[in-house]
KOLVEX-722656 format. One record per atom (N, C-alpha, C): residue number from 0; residue in one letter; atom name; x, z negated, y negated. Coordinates in steps of 0.1 Angstrom, whole numbers, plus 2048, in hexadecimal, padded with zeros to 3 digits. Last residue first. Example, Ala and Ser with C-alpha at 12.3 -4.5 7.8 and 13.67 -1.06 7.14 Angstrom:
% KOLVEX-722656
[1,"S","N",[880,7B9,816]],
[1,"S","CA",[889,7B9,80B]],
[1,"S","C",[881,7B1,800]],
[0,"A","N",[884,7B2,839]],
[0,"A","CA",[87B,7B2,82D]],
[0,"A","C",[884,7B2,821]],
% end
This chain:
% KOLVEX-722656
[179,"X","N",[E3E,AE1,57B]],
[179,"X","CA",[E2F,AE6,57D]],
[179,"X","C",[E38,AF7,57C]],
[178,"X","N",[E52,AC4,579]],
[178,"X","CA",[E51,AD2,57D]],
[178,"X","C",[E42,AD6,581]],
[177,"X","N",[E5A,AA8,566]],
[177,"X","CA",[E4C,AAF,56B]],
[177,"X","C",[E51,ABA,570]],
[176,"X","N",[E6D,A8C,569]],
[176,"X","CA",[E6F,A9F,569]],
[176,"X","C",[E62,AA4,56D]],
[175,"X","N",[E74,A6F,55A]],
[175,"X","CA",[E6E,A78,55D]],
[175,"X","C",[E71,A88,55F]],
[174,"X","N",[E99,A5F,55A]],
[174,"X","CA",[E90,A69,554]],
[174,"X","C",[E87,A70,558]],
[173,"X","N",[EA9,A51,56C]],
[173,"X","CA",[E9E,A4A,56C]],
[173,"X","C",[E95,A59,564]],
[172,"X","N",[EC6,A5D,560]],
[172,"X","CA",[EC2,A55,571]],
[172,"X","C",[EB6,A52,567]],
[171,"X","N",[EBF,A6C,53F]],
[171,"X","CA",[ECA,A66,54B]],
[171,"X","C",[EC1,A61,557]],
[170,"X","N",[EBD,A81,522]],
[170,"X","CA",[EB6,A78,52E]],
[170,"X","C",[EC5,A72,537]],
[169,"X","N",[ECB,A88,508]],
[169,"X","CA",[EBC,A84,50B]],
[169,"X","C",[EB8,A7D,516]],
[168,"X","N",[EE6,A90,510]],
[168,"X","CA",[EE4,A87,505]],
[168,"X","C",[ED7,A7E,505]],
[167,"X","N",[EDF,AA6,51D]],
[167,"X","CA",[EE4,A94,529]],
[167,"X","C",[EE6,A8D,51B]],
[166,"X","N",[ED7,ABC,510]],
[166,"X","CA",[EC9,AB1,517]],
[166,"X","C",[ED4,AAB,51D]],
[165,"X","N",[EF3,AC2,509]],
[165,"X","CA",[EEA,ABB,501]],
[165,"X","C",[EE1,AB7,50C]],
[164,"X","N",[EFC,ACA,522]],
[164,"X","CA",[F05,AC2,51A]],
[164,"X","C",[EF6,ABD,513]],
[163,"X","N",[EEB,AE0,528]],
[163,"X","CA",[EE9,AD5,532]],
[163,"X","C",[EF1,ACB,52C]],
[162,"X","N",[EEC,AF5,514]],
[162,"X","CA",[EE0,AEB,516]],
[162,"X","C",[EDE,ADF,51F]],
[161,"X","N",[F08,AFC,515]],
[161,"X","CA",[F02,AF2,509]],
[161,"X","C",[EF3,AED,50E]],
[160,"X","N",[F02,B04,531]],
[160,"X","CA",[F08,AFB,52E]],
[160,"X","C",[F0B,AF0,526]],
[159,"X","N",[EE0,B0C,53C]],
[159,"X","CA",[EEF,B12,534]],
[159,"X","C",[EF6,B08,534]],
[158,"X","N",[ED2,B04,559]],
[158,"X","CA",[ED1,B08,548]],
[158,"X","C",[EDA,B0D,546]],
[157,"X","N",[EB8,B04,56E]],
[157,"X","CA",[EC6,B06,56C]],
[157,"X","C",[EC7,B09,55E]],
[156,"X","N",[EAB,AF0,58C]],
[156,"X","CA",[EA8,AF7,57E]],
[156,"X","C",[EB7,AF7,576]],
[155,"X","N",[EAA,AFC,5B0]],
[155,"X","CA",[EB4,AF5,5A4]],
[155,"X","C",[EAB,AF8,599]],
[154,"X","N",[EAB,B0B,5C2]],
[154,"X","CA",[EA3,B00,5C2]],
[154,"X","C",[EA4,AFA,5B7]],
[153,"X","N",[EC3,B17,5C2]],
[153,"X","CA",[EBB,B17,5D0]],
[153,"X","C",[EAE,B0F,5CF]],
[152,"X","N",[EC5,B2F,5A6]],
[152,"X","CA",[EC5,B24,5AF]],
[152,"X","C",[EC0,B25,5BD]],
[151,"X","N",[EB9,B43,599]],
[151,"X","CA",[EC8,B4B,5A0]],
[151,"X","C",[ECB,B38,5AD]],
[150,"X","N",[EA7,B5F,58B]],
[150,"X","CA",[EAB,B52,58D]],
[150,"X","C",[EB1,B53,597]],
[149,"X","N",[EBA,B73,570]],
[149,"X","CA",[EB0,B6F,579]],
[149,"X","C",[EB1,B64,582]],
[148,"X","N",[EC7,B78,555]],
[148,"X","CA",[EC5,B85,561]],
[148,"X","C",[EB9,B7E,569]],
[147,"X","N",[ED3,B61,54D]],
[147,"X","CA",[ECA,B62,545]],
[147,"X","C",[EBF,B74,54B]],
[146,"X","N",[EE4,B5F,568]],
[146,"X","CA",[EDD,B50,55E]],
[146,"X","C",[ED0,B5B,559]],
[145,"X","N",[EF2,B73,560]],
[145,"X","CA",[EEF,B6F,56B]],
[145,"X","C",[EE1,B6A,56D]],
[144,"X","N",[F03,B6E,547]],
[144,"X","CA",[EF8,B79,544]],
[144,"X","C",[EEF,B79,556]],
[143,"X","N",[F11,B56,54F]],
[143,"X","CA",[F06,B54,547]],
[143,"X","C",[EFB,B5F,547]],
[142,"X","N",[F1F,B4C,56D]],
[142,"X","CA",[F1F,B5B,561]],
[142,"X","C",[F0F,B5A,55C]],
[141,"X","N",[F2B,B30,56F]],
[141,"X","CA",[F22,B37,575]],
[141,"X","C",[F21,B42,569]],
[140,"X","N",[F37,B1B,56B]],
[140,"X","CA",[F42,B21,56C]],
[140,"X","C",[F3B,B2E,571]],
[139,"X","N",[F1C,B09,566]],
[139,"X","CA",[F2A,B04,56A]],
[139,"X","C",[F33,B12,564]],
[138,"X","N",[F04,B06,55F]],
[138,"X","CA",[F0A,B12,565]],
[138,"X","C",[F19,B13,56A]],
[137,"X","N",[EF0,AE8,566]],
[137,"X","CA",[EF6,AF2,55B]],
[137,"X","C",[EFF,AFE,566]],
[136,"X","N",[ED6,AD9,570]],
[136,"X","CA",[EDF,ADE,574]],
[136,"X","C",[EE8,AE3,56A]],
[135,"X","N",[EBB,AC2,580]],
[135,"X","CA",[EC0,ACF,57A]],
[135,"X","C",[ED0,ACF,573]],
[134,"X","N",[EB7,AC5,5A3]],
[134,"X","CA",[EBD,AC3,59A]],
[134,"X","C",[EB9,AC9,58E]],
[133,"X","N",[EBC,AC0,5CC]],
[133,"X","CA",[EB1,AC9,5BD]],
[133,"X","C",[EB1,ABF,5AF]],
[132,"X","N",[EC1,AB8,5E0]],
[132,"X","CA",[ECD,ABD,5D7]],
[132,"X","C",[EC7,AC3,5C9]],
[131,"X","N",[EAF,AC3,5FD]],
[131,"X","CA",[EB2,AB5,5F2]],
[131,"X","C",[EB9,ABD,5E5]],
[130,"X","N",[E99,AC8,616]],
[130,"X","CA",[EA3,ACB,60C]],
[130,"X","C",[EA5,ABF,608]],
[129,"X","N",[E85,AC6,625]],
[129,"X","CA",[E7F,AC5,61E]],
[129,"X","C",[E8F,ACD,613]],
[128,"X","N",[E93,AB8,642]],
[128,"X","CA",[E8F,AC9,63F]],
[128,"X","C",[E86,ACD,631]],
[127,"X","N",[EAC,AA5,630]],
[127,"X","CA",[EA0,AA6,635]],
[127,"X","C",[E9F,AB2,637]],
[126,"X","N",[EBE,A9A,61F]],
[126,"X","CA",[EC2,AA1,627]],
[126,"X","C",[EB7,AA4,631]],
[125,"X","N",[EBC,A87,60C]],
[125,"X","CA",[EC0,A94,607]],
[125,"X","C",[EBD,A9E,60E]],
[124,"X","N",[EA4,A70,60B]],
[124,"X","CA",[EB0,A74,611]],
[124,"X","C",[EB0,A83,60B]],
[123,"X","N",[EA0,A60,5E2]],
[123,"X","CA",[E9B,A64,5F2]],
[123,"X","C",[EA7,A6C,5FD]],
[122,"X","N",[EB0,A45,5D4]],
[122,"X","CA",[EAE,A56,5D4]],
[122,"X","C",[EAA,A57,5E5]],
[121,"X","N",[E96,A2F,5CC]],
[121,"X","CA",[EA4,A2E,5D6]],
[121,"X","C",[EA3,A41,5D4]],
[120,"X","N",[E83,A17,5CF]],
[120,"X","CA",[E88,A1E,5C3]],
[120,"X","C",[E97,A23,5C1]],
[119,"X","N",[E78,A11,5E2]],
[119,"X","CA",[E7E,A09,5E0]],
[119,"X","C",[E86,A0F,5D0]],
[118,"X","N",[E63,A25,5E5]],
[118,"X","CA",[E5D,A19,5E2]],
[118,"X","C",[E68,A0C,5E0]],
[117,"X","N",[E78,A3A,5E9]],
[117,"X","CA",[E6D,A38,5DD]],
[117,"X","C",[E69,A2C,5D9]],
[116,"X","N",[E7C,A33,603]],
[116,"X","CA",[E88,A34,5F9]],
[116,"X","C",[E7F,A33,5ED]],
[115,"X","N",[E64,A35,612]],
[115,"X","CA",[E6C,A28,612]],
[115,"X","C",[E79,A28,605]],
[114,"X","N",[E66,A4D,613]],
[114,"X","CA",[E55,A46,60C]],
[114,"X","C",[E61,A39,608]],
[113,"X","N",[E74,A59,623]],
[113,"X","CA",[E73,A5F,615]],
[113,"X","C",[E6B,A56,60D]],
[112,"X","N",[E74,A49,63E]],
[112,"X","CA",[E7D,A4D,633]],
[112,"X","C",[E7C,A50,623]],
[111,"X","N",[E59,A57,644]],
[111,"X","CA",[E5E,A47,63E]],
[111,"X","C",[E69,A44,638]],
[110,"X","N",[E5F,A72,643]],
[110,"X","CA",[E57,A70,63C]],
[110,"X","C",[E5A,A60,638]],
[109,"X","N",[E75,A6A,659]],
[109,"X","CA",[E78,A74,650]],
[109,"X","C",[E70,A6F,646]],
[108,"X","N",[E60,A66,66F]],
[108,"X","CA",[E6E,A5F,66B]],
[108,"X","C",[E72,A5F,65B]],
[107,"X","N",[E50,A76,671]],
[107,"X","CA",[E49,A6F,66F]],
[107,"X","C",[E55,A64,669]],
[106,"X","N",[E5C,A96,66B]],
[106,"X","CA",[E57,A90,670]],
[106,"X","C",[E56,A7F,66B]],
[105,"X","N",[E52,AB2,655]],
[105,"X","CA",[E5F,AA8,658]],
[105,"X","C",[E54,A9E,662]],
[104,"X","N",[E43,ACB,65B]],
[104,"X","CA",[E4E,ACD,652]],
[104,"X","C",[E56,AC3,654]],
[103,"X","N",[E28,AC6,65D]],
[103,"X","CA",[E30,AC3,668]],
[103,"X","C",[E41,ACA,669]],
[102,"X","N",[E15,ABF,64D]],
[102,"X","CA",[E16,AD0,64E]],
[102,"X","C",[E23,AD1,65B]],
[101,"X","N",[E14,AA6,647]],
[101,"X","CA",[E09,AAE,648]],
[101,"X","C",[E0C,ABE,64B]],
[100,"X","N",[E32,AA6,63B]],
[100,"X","CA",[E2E,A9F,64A]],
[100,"X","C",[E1E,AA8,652]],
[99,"X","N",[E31,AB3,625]],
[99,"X","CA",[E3A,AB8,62B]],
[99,"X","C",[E33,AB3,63C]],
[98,"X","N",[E1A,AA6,617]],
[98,"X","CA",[E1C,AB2,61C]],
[98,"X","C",[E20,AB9,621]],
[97,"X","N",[E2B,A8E,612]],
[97,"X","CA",[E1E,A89,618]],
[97,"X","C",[E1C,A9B,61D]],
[96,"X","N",[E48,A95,605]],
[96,"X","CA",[E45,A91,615]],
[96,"X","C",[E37,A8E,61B]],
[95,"X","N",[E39,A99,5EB]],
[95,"X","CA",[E3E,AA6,5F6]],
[95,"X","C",[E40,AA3,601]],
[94,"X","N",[E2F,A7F,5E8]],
[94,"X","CA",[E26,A88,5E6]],
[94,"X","C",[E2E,A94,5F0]],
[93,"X","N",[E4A,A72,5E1]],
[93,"X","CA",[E42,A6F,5EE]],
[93,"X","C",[E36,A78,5F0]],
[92,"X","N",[E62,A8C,5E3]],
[92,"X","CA",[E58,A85,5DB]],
[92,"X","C",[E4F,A83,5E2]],
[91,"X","N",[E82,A97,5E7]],
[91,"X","CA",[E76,A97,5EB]],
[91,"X","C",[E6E,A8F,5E3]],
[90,"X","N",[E8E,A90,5C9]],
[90,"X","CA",[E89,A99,5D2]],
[90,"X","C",[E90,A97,5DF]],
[89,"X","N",[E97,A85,5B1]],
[89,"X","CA",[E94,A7B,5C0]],
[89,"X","C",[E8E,A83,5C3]],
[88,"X","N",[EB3,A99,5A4]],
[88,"X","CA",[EA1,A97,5A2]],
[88,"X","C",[EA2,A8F,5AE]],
[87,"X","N",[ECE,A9C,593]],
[87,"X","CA",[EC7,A98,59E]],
[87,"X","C",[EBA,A93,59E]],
[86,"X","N",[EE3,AAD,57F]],
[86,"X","CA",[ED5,AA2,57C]],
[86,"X","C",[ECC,A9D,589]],
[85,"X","N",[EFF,AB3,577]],
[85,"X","CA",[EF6,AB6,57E]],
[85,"X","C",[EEC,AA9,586]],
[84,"X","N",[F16,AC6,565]],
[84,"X","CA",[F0F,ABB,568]],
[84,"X","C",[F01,ABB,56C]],
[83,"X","N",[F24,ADC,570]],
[83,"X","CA",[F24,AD2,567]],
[83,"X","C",[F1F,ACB,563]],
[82,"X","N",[F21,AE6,588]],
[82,"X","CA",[F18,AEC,582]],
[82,"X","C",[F19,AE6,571]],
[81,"X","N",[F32,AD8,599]],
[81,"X","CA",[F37,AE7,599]],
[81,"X","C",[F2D,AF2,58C]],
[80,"X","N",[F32,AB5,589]],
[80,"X","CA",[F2A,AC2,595]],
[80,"X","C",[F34,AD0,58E]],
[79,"X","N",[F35,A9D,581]],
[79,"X","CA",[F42,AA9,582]],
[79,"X","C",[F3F,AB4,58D]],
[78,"X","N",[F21,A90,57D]],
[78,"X","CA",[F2A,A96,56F]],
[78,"X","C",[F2F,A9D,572]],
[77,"X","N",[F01,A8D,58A]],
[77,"X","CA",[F0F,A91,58F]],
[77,"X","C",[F18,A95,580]],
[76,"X","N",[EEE,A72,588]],
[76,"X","CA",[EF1,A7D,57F]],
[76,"X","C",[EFF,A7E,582]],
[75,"X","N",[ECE,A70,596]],
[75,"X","CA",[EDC,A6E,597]],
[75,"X","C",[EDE,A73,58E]],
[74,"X","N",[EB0,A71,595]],
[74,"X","CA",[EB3,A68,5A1]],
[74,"X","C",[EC6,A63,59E]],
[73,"X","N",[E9B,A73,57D]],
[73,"X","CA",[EA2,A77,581]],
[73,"X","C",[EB3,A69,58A]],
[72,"X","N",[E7A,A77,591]],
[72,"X","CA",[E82,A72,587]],
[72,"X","C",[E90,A79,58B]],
[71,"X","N",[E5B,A8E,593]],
[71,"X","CA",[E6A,A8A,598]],
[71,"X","C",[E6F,A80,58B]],
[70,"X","N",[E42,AA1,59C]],
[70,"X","CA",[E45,A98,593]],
[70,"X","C",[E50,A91,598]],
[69,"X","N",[E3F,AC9,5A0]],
[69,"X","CA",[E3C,AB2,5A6]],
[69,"X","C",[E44,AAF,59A]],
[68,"X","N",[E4D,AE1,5B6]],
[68,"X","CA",[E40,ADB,5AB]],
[68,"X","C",[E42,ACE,5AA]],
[67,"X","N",[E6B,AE7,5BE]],
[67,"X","CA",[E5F,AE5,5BF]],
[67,"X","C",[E55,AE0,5AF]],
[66,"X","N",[E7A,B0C,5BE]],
[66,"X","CA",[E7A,AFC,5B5]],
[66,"X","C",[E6F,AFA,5B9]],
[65,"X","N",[E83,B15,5E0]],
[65,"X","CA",[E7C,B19,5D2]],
[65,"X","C",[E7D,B09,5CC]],
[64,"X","N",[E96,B1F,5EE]],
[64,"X","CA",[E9B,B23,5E3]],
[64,"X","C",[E91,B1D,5DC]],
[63,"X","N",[E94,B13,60F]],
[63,"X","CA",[E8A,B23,605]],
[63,"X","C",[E8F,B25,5F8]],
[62,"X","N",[EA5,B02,614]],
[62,"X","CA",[EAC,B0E,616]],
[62,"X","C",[EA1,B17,60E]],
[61,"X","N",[E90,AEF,622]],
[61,"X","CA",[E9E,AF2,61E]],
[61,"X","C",[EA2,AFE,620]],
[60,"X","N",[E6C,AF4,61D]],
[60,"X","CA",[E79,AEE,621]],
[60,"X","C",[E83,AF4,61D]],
[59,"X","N",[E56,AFA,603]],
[59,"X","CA",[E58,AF7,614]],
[59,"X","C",[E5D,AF3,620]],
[58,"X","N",[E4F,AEF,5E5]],
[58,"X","CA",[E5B,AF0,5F0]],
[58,"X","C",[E54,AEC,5FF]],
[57,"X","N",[E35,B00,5D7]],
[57,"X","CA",[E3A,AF4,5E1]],
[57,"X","C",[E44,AF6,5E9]],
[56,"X","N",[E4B,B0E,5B9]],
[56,"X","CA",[E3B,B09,5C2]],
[56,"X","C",[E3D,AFF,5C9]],
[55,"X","N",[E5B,B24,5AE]],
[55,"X","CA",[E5A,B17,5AB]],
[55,"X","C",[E4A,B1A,5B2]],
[54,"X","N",[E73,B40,5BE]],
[54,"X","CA",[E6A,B3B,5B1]],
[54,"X","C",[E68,B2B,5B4]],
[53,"X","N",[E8A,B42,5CC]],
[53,"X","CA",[E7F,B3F,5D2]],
[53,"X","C",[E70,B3F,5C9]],
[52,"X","N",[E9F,B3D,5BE]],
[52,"X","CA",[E9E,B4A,5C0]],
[52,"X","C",[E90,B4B,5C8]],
[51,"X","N",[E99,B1E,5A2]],
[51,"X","CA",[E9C,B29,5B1]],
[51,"X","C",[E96,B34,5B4]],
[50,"X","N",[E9E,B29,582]],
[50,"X","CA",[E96,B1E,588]],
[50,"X","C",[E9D,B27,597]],
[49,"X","N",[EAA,B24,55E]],
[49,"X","CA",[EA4,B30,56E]],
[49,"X","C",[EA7,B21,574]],
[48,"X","N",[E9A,B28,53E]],
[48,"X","CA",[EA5,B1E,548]],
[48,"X","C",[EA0,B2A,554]],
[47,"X","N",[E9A,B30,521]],
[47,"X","CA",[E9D,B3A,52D]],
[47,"X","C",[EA5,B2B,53A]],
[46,"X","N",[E99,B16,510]],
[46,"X","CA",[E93,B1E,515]],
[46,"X","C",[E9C,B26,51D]],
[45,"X","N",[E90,AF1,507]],
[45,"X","CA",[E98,AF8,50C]],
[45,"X","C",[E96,B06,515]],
[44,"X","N",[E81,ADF,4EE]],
[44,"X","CA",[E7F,AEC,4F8]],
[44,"X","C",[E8B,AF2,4F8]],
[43,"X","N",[E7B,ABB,4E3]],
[43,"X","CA",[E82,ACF,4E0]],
[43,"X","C",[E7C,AD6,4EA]],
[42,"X","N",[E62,AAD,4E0]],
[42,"X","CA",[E6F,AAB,4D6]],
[42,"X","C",[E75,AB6,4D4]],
[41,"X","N",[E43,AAB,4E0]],
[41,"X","CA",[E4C,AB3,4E3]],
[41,"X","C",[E5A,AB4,4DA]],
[40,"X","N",[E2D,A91,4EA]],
[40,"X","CA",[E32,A97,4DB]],
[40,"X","C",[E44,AA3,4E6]],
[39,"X","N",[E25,A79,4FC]],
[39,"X","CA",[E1F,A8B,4FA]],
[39,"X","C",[E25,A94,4EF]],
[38,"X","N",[E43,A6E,500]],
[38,"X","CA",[E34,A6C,502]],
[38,"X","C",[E2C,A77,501]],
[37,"X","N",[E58,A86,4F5]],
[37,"X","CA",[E5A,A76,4F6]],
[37,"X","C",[E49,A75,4F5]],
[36,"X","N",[E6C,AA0,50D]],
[36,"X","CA",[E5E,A98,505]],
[36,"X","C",[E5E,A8F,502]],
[35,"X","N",[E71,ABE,50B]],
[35,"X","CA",[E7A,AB4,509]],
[35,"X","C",[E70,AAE,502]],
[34,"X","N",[E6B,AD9,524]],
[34,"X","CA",[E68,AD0,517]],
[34,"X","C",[E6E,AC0,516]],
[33,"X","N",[E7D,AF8,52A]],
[33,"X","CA",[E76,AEA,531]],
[33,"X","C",[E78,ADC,51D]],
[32,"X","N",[E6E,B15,539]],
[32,"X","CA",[E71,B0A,530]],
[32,"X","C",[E70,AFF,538]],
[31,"X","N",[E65,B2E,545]],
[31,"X","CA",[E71,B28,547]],
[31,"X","C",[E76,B22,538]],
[30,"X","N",[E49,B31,546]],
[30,"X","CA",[E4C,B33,53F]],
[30,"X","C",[E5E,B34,53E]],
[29,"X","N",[E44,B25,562]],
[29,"X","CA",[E40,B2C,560]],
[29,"X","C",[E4A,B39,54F]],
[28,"X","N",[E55,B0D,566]],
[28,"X","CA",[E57,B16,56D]],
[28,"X","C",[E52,B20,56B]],
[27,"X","N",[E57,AF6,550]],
[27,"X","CA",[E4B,AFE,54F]],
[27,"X","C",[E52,B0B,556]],
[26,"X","N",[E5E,AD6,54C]],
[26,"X","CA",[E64,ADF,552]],
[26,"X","C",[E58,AEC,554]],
[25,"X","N",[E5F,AB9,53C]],
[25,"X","CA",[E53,AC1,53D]],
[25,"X","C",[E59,ACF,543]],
[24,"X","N",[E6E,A9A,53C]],
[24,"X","CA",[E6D,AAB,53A]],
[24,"X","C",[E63,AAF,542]],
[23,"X","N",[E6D,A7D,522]],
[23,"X","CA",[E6D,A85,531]],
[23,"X","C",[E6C,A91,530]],
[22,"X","N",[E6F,A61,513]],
[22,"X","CA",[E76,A6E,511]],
[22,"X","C",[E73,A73,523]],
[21,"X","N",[E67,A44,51A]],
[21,"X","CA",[E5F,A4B,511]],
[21,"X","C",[E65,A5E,514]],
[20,"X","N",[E7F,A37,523]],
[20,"X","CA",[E76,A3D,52B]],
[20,"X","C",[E6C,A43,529]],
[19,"X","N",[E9B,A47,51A]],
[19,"X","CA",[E94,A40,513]],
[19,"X","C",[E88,A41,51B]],
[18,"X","N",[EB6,A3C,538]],
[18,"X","CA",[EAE,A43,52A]],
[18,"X","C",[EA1,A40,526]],
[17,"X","N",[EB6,A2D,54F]],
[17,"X","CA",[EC3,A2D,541]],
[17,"X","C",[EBB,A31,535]],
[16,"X","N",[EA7,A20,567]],
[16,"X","CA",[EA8,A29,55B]],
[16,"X","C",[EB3,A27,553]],
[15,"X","N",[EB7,A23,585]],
[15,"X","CA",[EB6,A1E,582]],
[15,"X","C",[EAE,A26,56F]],
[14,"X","N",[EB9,A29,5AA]],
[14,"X","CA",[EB9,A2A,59C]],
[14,"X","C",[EB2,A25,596]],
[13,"X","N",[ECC,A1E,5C5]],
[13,"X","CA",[EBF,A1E,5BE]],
[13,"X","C",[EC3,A25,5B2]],
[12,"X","N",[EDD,A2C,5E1]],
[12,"X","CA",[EDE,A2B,5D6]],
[12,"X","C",[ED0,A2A,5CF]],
[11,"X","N",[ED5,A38,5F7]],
[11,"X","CA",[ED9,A29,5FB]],
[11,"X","C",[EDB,A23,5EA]],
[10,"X","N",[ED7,A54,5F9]],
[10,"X","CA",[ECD,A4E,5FD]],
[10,"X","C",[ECF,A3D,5FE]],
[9,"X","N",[EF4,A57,5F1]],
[9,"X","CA",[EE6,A59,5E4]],
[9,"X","C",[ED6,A56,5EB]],
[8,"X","N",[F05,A5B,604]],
[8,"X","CA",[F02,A50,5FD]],
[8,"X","C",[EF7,A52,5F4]],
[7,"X","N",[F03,A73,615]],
[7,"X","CA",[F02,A63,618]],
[7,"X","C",[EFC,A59,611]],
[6,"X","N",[F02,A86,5FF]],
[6,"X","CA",[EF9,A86,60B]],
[6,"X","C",[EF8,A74,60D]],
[5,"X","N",[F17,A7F,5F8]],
[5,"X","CA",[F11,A7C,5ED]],
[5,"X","C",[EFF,A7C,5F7]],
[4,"X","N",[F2B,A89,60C]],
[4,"X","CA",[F2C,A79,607]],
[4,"X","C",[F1E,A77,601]],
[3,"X","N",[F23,AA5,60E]],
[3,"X","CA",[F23,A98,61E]],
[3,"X","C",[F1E,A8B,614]],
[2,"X","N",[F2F,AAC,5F8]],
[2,"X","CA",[F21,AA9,5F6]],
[2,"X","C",[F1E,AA4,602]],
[1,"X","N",[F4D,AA4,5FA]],
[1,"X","CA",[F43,A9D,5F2]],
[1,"X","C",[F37,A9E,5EF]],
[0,"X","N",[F4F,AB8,611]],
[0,"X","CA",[F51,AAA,613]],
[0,"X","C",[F4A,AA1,609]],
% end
């Protein structure tokens, strides 16, 4: 019932920045880090994060598991997620709907949809064949040796708990997220 709700409403919701707009992350799927930046200078590094069971590239559609590539803000911030707190990316990204439509992944609706929320500075729809709900995340009540075993999301970038308590000191609604 409350992700129906959040489905609904998080496409009608703008964001806004809170945080320092200088401070962004650098998310390195490769390595499983993710860098805590203010302009080019590297403030911390957060490591062993897991990413989706899918690995990290171009999300194809809903349901592959994998984290996409792109450049994102951060669209929401759920406090009382099952995950503990949980960071909402405006995924899709007008760039993944320009590929998704070219590949005949969403239709022509869908993709204006996705363009139209951006341009109004609006979390995009959730609920597209593209997916939505991609975040990052903490472990909530999730078995850490798990966590640190292999990647275990559907899409998600996932930390520990102390790591997701601290980085919400760092960023909020508006905070760049590079994923490469």
């Amino acid at each position: 019932m409350l992700r129906t709700y959040l489905l609904l409403c998080c496409s009608l919701v703008s964001f806004t920045a809170y945080a320092d707009p200088n401070v962004w992350l650098l998310v390195d799927t490769t390595t499983r880090k993710i860098e805590v930046k203010k302009g080019q200078q590297t403030l911390e590094i957060l490591s062993e994060i897991a990413i989706g069971r899918g690995g990290a590239g171009l999300k194809g559609r809903r349901g592959d598991n994998v984290t996409p590539f792109g450049n994102y803000r951060i669209g929401w911030v759920g406090e009382k997620s099952s995950f503990r707190r949980f960071f909402g990316l405006n995924y899709p990204s007008a760039e993944d709907a320009e590929k998704a439509l070219g590949k005949g992944v969403i239709d022509r609706l869908t993709y204006e949809r996705i363009i139209t929320a951006h341009q109004f500075h609006q979390i995009p729809p959730q609920n597209t064949p593209l997916g939505g709900q991609i975040g990052i995340h903490g472990l909530g009540r999730a078995d850490a040796r798990i966590h640190k075993a292999f990647d275990w999301t559907h899409g998600c970038i996932a930390l520990t708990n102390t790591q997701i308590d601290h980085l919400s000191q760092l960023i909020d609604t508006g905070t760049v997220v590079k994923i490469k």
